[in-house]
C-alpha positions as CSV (number, residue, x, y, z in Angstrom):
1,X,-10.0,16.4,14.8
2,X,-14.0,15.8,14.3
3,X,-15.3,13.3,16.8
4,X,-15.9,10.5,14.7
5,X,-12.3,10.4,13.6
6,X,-11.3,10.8,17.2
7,X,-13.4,7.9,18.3
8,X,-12.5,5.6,15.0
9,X,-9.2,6.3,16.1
10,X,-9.5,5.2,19.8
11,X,-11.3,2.3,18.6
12,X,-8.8,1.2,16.2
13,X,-5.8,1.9,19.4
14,X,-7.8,-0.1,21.9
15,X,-8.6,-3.0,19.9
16,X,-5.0,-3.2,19.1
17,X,-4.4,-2.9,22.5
18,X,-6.7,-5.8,23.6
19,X,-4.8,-8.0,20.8
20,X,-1.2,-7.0,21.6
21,X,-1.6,-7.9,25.7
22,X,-3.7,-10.8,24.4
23,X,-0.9,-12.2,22.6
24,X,1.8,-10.9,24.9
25,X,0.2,-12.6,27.8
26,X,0.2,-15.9,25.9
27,X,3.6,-15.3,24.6
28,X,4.9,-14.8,28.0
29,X,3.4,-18.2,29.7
30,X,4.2,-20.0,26.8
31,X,8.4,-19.4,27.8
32,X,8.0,-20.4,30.8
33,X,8.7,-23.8,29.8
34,X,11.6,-24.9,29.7
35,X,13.4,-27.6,27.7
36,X,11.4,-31.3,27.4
37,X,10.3,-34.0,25.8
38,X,6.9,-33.8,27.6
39,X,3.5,-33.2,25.4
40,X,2.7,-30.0,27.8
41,X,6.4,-28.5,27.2
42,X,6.2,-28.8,23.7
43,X,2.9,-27.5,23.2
44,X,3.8,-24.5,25.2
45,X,6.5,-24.1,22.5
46,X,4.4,-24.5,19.7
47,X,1.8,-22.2,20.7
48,X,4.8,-19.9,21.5
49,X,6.2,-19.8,17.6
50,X,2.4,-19.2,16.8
51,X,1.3,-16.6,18.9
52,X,4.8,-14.8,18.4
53,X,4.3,-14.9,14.2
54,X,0.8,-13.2,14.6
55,X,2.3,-10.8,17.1
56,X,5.1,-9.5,14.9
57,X,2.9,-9.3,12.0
58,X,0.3,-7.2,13.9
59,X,3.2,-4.9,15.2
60,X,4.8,-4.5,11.9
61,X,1.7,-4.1,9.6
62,X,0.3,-1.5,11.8
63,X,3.1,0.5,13.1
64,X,5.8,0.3,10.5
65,X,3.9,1.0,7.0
66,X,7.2,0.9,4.9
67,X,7.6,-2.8,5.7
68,X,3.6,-3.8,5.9
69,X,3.6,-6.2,2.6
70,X,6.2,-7.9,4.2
71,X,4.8,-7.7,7.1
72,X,4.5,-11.8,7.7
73,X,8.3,-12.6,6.2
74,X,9.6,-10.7,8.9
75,X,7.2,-12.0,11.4
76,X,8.3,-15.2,10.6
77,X,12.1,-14.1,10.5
78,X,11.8,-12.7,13.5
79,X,10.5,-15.8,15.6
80,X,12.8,-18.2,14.0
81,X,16.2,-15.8,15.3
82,X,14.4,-15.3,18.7
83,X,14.3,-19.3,19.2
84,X,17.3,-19.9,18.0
85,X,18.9,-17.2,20.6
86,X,16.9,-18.4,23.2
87,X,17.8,-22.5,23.0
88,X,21.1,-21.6,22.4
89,X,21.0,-19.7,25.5
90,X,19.0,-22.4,27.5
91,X,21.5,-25.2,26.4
92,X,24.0,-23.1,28.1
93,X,22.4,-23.0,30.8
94,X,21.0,-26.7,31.4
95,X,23.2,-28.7,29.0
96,X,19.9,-30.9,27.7
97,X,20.6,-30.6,23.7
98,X,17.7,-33.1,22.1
99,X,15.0,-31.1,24.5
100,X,16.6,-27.9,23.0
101,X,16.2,-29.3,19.2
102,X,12.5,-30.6,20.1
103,X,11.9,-27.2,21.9
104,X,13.0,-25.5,18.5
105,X,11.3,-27.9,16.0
106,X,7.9,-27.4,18.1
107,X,8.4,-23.2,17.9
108,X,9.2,-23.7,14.5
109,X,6.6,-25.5,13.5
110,X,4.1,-23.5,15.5
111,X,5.9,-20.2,13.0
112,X,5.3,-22.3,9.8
113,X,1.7,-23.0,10.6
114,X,1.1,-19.3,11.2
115,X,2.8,-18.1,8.2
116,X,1.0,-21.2,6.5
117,X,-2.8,-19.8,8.0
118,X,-2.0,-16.0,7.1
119,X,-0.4,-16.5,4.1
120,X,-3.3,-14.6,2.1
121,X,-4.5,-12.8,4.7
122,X,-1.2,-10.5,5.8
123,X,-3.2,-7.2,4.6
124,X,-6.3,-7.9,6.9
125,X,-4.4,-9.0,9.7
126,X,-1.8,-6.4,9.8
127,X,-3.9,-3.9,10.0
128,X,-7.2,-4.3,9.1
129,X,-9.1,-3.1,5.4
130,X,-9.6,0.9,6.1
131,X,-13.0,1.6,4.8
132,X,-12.0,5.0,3.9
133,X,-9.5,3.7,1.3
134,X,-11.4,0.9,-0.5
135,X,-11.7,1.3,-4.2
136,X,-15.2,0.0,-5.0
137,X,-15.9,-2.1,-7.5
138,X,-19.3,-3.7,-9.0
139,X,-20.4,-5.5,-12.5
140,X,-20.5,-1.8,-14.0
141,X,-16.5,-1.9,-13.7
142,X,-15.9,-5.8,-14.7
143,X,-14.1,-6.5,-18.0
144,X,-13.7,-9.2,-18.1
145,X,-13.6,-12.6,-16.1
146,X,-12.2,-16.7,-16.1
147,X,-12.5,-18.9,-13.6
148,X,-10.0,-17.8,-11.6
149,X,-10.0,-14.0,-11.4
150,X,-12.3,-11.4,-11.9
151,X,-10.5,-8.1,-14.1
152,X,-12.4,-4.9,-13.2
153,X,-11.2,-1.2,-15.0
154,X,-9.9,1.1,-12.1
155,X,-12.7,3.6,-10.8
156,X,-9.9,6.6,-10.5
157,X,-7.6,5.8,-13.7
158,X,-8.6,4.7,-17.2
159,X,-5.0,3.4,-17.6
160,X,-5.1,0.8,-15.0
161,X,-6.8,-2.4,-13.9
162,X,-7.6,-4.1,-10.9
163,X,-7.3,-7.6,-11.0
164,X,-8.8,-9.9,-8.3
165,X,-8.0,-13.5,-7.0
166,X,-9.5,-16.2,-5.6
167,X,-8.9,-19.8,-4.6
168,X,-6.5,-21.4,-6.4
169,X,-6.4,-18.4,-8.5
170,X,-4.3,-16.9,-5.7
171,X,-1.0,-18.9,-6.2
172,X,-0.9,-18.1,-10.3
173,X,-1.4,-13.8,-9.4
174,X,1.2,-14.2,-6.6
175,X,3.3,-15.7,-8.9
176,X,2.8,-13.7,-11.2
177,X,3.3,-10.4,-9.7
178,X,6.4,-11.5,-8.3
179,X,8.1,-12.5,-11.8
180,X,7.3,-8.9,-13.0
181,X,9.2,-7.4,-9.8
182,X,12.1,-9.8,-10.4
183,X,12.0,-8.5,-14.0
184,X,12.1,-5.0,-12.8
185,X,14.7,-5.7,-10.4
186,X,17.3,-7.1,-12.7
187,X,16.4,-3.7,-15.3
188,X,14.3,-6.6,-18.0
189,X,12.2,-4.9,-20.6
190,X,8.2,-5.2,-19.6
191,X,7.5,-2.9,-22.8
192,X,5.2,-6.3,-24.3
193,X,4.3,-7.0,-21.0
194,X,1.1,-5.3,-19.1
195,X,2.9,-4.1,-16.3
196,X,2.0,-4.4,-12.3
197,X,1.6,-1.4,-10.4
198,X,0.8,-2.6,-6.9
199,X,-1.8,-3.7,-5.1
200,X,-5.4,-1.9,-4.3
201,X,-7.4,-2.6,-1.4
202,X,-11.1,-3.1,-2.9
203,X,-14.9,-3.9,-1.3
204,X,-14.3,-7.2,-2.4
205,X,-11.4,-7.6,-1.2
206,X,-7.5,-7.3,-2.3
207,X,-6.5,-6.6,-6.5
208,X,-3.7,-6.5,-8.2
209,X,-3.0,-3.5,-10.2
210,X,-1.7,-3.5,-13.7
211,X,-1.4,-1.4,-16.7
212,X,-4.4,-1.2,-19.1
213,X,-3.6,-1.7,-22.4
214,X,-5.8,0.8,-24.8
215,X,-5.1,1.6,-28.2
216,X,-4.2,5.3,-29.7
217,X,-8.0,6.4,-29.7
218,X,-8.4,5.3,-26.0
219,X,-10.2,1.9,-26.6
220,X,-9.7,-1.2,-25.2
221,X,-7.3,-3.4,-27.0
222,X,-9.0,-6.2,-28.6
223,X,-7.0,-9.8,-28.5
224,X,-5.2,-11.7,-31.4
225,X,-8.2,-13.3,-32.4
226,X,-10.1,-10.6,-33.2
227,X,-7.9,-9.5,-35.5
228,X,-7.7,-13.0,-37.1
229,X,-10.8,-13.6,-37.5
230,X,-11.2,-10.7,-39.8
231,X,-10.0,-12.4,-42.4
232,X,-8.0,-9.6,-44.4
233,X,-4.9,-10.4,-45.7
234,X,-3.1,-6.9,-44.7
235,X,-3.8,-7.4,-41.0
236,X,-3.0,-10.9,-41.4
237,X,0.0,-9.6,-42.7
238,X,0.7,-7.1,-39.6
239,X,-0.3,-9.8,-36.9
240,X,2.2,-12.5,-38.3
241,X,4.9,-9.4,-38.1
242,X,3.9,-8.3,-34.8
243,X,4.3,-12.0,-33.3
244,X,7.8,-12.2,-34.8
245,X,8.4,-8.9,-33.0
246,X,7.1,-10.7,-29.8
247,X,9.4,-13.6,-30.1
248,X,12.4,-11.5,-30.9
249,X,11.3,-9.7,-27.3
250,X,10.7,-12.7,-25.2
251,X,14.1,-14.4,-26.4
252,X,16.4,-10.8,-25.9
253,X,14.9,-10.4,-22.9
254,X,15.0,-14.0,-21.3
255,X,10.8,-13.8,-20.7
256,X,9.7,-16.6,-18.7
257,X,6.0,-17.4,-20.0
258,X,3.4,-20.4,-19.0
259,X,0.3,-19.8,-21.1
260,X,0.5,-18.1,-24.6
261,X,-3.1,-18.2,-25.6
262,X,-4.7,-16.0,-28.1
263,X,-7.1,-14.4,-25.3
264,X,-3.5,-13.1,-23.0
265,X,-2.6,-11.3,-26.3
266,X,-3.8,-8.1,-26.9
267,X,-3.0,-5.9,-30.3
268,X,-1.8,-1.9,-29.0
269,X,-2.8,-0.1,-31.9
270,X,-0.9,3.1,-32.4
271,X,-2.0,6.0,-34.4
272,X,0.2,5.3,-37.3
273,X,-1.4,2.2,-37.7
274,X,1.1,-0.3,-35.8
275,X,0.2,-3.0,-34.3
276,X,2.6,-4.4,-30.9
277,X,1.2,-7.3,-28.9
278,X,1.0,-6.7,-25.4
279,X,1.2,-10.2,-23.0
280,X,-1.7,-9.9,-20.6
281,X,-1.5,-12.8,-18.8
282,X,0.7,-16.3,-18.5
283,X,4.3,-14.9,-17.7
284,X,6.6,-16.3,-15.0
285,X,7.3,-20.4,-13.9
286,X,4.4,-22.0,-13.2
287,X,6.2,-24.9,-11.1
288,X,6.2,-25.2,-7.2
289,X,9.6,-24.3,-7.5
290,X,10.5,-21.3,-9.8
291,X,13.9,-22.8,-10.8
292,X,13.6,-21.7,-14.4
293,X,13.9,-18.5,-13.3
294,X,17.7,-18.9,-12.5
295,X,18.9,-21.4,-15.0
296,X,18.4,-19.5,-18.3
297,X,19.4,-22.6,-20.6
298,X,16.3,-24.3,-19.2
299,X,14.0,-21.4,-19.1
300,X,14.6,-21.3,-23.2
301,X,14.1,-24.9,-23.2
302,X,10.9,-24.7,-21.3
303,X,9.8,-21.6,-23.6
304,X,10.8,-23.9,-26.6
305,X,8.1,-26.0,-25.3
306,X,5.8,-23.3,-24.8
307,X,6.2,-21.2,-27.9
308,X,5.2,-24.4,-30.0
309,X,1.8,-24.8,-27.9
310,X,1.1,-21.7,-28.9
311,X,1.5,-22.4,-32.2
312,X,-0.7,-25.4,-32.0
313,X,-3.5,-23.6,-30.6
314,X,-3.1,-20.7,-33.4
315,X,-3.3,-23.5,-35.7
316,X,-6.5,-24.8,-34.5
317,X,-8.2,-22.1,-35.3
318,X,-5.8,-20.3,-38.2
319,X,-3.9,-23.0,-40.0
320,X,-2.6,-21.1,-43.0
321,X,-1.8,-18.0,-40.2
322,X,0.5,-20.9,-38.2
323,X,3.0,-21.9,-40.8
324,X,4.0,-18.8,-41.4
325,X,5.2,-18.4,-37.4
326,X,8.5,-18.8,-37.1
327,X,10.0,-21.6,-34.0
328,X,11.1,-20.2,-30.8
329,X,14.5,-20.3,-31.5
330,X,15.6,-21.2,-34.8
């Protein structure tokens, strides 16, 4: 082992180290209260569930690997059994039950905060951003941008993309993502769908990979618009067929979508000549609570709704083009 590894490794061991007693030592004082109504007993608690959360995460991000995007679910999974086992023991013990439930509120609410602060920061936290496996990106790379996200091609693979997030940008890409695992999971179609690939660690900080959609000749697939704005009545022709195709898809496949625009559809055009629309962006339930995503008789409602805002906004722009679009479900 060269030197500099040796020494980037003892420095990544000690500072480890320093936070693991760091957190064990607070860990440890904070059980030493016991069950109470009293502000210093439940602030021992609370900073108990907190320190306990962080603890886990660090543990689990940087020794287990297999488990380290999950890293925070189980730190918070964790913390939550260990409380429960303890007060149940403690009220065993000592017989007080409402200074066992405030004890466990204050631990618990300690775990939420945690969880709440780290939320999009698991990948730092548990375990740091190796410098040695950053993809870099820079303006040369960018494709494309909104005011959410920033879409860069990937420096090692013309096929893929790296998408990457910020503010309130954040909720929409985790949403996202996770829709397109739950599609894989239950064996959904994602062939009109640009698929996700994982995630990349990057200079300016954590991506989303997905698939990039090119045509036969290697280009970049241009968007419906393009197409439309042509103005020739054979690739008129194709689009209109190639959207019926898509709404065919999206209903056989029960394809949850939030945002249909004519910029998240891009036109795959294969050597032949076909033309398949590929959905970009906008899958998935945009509400707080992704109901829709169980409850398939609303999801086609709520697609219903969807599909014919689409429409409207092809209409805008391509009147004659939108009457010939069929309804969601006819």
């Amino acid at each position: 082992m060269k030197p500099q590894n040796l020494c980037g490794f003892y420095k990544i061991r000690t500072g480890f180290e320093f936070r693991f007693m760091a957190s064990m030592s607070l860990f440890i004082l904070s059980m030493e209260a016991h069950a109470g109504t009293n502000v210093k007993s439940q602030f021992s608690h609370f900073a108990g569930g907190f320190v306990l959360t962080l603890l886990l995460m660090y543990v689990v991000g940087l020794l287990i690997h297999k488990y380290k995007p999950k890293a925070l679910v189980i730190g918070i999974w964790i913390s939550m059994i260990f409380v429960l086992i303890d007060q149940a023991l403690d009220f065993m013990e000592r017989g007080k039950f409402l200074g066992q439930v405030i004890d466990f509120l204050s631990h618990a609410a300690g775990t939420f905060l945690a969880g709440y602060m780290m939320r999009n920061k698991g990948a730092q936290l548990s375990g740091g951003m190796d410098n040695q496996h950053q993809t870099v990106l820079n303006d040369a790379l960018l494709i494309g941008k909104g005011t959410k996200r920033k879409c860069y091609q990937h420096p090692d693979d013309p096929m893929l993309c790296i998408k990457v997030s910020s503010g309130k940008g954040l909720r929409s890409a985790k949403r996202e993502t996770r829709y397109l695992k739950l599609l894989h999971r239950r064996g959904k179609s994602v062939s009109q769908i640009a698929d996700y690939k994982g995630v990349a660690r990057t200079n300016i900080g954590d991506g989303d990979v997905f698939e990039m959609v090119r045509d036969y000749d290697g280009s970049v697939s241009k968007n419906i618009e393009h197409y439309l704005r042509l103005g020739d009545a054979t690739i008129t022709a194709k689009i209109l067929d190639a959207i019926e195709a898509l709404r065919r898809y999206l209903l056989t496949e029960s394809i949850l979508f939030s945002d249909l625009s004519l910029a998240n559809i891009l036109v795959k055009v294969s050597e032949n000549g076909d033309y398949k629309l590929i959905i970009i962006d906008g899958v998935g339930d945009n509400n707080h609570i992704q109901f829709l995503e169980y409850q398939r008789w609303l999801g086609v409602k709520r697609c219903i709704r969807k599909w014919a805002g689409f429409v409207r906004n092809v209409e805008r722009k391509f009147p004659q083009v939108a009457k010939e679009i069929r309804p969601f479900v006819s």
